[in-house]
C-alpha positions as CSV (number, residue, x, y, z in Angstrom):
1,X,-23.4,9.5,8.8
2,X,-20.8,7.2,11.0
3,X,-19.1,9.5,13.6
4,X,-15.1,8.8,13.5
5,X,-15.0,9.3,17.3
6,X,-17.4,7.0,17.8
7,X,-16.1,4.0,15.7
8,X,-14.0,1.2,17.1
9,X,-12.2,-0.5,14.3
10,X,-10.3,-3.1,15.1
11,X,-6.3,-3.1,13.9
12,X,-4.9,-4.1,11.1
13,X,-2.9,-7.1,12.5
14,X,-6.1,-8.5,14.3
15,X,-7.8,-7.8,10.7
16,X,-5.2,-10.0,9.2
17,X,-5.3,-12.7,11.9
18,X,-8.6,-13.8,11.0
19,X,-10.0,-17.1,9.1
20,X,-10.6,-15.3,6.0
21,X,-8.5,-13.5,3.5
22,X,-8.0,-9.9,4.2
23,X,-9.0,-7.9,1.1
24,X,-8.3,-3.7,1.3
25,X,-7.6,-1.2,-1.5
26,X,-5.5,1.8,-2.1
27,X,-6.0,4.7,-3.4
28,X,-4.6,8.1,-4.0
29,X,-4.9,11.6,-3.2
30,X,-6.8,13.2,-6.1
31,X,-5.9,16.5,-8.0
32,X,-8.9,18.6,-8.4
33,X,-12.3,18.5,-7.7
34,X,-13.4,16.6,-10.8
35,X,-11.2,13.8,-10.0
36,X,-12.3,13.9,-6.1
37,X,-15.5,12.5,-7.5
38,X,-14.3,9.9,-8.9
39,X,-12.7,8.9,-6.0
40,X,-15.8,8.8,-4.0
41,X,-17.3,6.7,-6.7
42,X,-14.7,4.2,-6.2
43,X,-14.9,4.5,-2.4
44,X,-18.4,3.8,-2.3
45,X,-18.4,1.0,-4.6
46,X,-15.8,-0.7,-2.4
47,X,-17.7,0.1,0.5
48,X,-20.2,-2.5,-0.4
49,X,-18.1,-5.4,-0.2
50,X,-17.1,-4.6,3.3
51,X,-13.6,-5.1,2.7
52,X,-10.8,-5.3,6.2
53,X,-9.5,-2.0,5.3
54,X,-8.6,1.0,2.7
55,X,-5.6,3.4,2.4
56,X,-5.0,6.7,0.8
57,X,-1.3,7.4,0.0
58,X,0.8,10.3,0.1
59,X,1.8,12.2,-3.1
60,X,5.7,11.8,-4.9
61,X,7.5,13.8,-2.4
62,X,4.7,14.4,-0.2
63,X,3.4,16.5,-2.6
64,X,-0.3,15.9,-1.7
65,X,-0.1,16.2,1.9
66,X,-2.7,18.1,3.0
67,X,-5.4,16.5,0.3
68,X,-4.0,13.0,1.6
69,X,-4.7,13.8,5.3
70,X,-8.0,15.4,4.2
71,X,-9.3,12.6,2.2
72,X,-7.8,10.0,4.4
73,X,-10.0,11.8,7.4
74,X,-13.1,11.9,5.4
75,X,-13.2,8.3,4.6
76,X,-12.9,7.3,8.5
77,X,-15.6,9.7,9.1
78,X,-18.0,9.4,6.3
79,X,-17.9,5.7,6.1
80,X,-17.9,2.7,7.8
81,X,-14.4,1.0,6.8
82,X,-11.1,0.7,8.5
83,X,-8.5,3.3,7.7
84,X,-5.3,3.2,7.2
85,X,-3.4,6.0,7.0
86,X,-0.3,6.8,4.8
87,X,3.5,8.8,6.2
88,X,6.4,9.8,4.6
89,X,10.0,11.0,5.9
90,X,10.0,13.2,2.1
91,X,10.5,16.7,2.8
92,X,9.2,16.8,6.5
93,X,10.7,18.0,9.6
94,X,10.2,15.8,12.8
95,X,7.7,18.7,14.1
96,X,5.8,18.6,10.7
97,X,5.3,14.7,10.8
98,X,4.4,15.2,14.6
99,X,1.8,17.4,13.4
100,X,0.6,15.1,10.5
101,X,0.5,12.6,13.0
102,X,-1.8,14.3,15.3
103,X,-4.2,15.2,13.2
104,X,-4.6,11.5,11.8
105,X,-5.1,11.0,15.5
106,X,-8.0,14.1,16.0
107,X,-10.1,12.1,13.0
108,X,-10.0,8.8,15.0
109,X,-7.1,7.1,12.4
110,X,-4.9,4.6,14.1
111,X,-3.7,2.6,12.1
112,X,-0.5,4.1,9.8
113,X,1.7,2.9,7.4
114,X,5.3,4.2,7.7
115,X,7.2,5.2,4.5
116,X,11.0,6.5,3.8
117,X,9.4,7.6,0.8
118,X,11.4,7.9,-2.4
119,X,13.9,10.7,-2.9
120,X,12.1,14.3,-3.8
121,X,14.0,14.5,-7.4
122,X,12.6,10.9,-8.3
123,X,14.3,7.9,-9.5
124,X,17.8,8.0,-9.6
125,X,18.1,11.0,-7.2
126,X,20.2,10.1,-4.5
127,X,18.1,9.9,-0.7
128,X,19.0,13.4,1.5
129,X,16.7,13.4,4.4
130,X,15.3,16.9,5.1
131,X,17.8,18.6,7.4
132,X,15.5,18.4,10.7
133,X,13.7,15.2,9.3
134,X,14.7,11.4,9.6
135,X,16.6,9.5,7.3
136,X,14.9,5.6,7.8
137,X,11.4,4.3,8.1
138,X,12.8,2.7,11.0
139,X,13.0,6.0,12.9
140,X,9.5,7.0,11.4
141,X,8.4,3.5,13.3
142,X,9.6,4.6,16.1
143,X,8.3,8.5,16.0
144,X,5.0,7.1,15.6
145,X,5.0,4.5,18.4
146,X,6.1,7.0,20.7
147,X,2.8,9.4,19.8
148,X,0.4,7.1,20.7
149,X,-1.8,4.1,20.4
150,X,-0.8,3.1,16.9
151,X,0.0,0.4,14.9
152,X,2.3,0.7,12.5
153,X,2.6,-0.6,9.1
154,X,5.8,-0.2,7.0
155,X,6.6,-1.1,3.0
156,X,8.3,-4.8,1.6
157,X,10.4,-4.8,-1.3
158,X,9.9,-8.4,-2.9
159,X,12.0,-7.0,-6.1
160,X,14.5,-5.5,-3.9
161,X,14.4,-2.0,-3.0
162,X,16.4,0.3,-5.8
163,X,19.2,1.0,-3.0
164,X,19.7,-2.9,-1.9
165,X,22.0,-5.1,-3.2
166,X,20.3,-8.2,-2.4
167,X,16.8,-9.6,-1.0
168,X,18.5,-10.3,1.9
169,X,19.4,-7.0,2.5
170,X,15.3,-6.3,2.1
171,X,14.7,-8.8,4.4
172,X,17.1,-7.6,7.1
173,X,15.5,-4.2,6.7
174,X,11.9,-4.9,7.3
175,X,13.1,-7.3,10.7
176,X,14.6,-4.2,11.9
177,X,11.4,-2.2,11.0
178,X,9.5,-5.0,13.2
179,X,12.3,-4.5,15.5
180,X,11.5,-1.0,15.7
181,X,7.6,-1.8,16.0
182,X,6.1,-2.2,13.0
183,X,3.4,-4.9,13.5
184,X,2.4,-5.5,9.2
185,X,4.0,-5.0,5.9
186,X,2.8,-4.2,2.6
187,X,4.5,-5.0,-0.3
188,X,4.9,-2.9,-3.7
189,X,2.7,-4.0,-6.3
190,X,4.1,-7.9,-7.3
191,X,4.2,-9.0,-11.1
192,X,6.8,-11.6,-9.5
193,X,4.6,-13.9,-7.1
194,X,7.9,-16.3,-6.4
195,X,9.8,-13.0,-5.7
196,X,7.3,-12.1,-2.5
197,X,7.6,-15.6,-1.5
198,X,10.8,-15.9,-1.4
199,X,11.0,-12.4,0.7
200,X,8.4,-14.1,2.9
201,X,10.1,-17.3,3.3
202,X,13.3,-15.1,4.1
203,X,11.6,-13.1,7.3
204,X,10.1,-16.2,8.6
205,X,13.9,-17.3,8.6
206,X,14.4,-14.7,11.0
207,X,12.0,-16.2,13.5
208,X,10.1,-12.9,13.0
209,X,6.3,-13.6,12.2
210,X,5.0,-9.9,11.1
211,X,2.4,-10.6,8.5
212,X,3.0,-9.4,4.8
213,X,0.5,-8.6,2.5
214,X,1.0,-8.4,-1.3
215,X,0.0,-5.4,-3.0
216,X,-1.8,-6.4,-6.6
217,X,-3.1,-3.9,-9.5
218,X,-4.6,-5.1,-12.5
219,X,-3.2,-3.7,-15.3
220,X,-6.0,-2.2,-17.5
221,X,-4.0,0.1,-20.3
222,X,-0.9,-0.5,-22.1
223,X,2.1,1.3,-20.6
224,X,0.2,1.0,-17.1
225,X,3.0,-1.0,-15.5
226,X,5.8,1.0,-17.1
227,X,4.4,4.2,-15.8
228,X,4.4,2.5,-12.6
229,X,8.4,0.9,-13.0
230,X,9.2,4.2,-13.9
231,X,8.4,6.0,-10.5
232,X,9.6,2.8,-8.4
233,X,12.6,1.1,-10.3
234,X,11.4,-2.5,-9.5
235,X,11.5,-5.0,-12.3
236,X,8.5,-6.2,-13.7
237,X,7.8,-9.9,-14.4
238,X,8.7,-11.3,-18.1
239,X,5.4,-13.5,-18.5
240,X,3.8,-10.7,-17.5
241,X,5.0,-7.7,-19.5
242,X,4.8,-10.2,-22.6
243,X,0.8,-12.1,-21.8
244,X,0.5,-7.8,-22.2
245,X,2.2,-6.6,-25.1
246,X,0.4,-9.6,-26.8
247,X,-2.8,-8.1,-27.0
248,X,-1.5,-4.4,-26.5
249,X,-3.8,-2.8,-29.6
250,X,-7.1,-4.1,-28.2
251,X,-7.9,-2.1,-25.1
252,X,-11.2,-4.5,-23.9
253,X,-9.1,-7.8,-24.7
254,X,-6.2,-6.2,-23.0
255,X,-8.4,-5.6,-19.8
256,X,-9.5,-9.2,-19.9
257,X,-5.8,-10.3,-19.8
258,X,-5.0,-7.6,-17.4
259,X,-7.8,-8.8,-14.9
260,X,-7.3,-12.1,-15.3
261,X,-3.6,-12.6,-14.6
262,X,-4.3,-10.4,-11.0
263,X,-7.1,-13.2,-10.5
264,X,-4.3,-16.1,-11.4
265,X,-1.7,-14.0,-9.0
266,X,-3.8,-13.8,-6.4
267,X,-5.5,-16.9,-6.3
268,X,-1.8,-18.7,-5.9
269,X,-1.1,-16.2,-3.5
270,X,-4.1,-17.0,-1.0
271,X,-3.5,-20.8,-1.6
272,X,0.5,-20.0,-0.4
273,X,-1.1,-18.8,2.8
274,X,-1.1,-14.9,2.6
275,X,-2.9,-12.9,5.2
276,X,-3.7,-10.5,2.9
277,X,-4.4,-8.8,-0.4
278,X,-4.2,-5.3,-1.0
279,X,-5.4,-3.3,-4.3
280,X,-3.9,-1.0,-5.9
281,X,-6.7,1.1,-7.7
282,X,-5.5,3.4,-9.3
283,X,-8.9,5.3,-8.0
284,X,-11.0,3.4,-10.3
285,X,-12.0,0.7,-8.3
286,X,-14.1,-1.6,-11.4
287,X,-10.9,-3.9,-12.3
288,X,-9.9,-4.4,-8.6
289,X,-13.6,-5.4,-7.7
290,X,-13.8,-7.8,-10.4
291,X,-10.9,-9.5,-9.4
292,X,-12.3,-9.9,-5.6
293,X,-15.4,-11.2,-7.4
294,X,-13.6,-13.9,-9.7
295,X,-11.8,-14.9,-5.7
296,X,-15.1,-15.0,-3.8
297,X,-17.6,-16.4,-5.8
């Protein structure tokens, strides 16, 4: 069994400097035991294909903080991939993310993405920071640079974020995450792939040249991306939503379509010069890997 202490995994940015297309996954914390299996399944089945790194997030409101640092710990010590660690500012002190900090750091984790995180009351709730917490991801950047050797990730908004008024205002907010020394972005899942370029294309205006990597789900079951448009607020794309509702009543047809428009989205996206992609698993990693298959073979 690979020893976390003894690893040496290379950083994200490197990861996403190199010839090849960075491929990771995401996946989330699970709620019982019986679904903690089947998140080792789809761990292990990733595993295989050596991919540049995985993530585990954190829960709506940090709910699942102690399962996410858990899970997150037992992947960097039980296999051989690249963690990356999820944070959010959502209901923590400064002192609790210091502690959640340093015990990513006692299971050999340094790489971390930094997250506001969306308010605790959901969508539509105004943002009120916890009264000893932080109020930016920003700050969180800069909390976590100060603890140590980490590299920091932080979130892109190609549909705009809920609380901007325009993508430039997205654009100006991740430059001052880099300013604050975040070193990657990842981007909310894209239906849109013009809307990420044209974020892109925007922070490259800047003269900044922090690396963004799409996130990409393929949708498997009708109502999938409304679930998911319902916790975020972004807008999903029309050719999307209606290549979907077209063959909404056949589940195995609507997989096909599903899986095969993440294939056309990515495969544009690699050929525009992305450093990355990143899947979003939903903890069943089968669509996702067939996607990577239809892009490497």
């Amino acid at each position: 069994m690979p020893d976390a202490s003894a690893q040496q995994h290379p950083s994200i940015p490197d990861l996403l400097k190199s010839s090849d297309t960075a491929f990771s996954f995401e996946f989330f914390p699970p709620k019982d035991d019986a679904s903690e299996a089947v998140l080792w399944e789809s761990i292990r089945r990733v595993e295989r294909i050596r991919p540049s790194f995985v993530s585990v997030t954190y829960g709506a409101g940090g709910s699942t903080r102690d399962r996410t640092v858990r899970v997150t710990s037992r992947i960097e010590h039980e296999t051989t991939m690249t963690t990356m660690a999820h944070l959010t500012c959502v209901g923590s002190s400064v002192a609790q993310l210091r502690q959640v900090v340093g015990q990513y750091a006692g299971s050999g984790i340094r790489n971390i993405l930094a997250l506001r995180g969306d308010p605790a009351g959901g969508l539509g709730v105004p943002w009120t920071p916890h009264p000893e917490g932080l109020d930016h991801a920003d700050q969180l950047v800069e909390l976590i640079r100060a603890l140590g050797e980490f590299t920091v990730g932080v979130a892109a908004f190609p549909d705009k974020h809920p609380e901007s008024s325009t993508l430039q205002d997205d654009a100006d907010v991740l430059i001052r995450k880099a300013d604050a020394g975040a070193s990657f972005a990842i981007t909310q899942m894209v239906t849109d792939v013009d809307a990420y370029l044209r974020l892109r294309d925007l922070v490259d205006a800047s003269g900044r040249t922090m690396p963004i990597v799409p996130g990409l789900m393929p949708v498997t079951a009708h109502g999938q991306l409304e679930r998911m448009t319902a916790l975020n607020g972004q807008p999903l794309a029309g050719d999307v939503v209606e290549r979907i509702e077209a063959v909404k009543d056949d589940k195995a047809t609507l997989r096909e379509v599903g899986i095969e428009i993440c294939t056309e989205h990515a495969a544009r996206l690699i050929a525009e010069g992305v450093p990355g992609i990143h899947f979003i698993t939903m903890n069943r990693s089968t669509a996702t890997l067939e996607v990577h298959r239809n892009l490497t073979s």
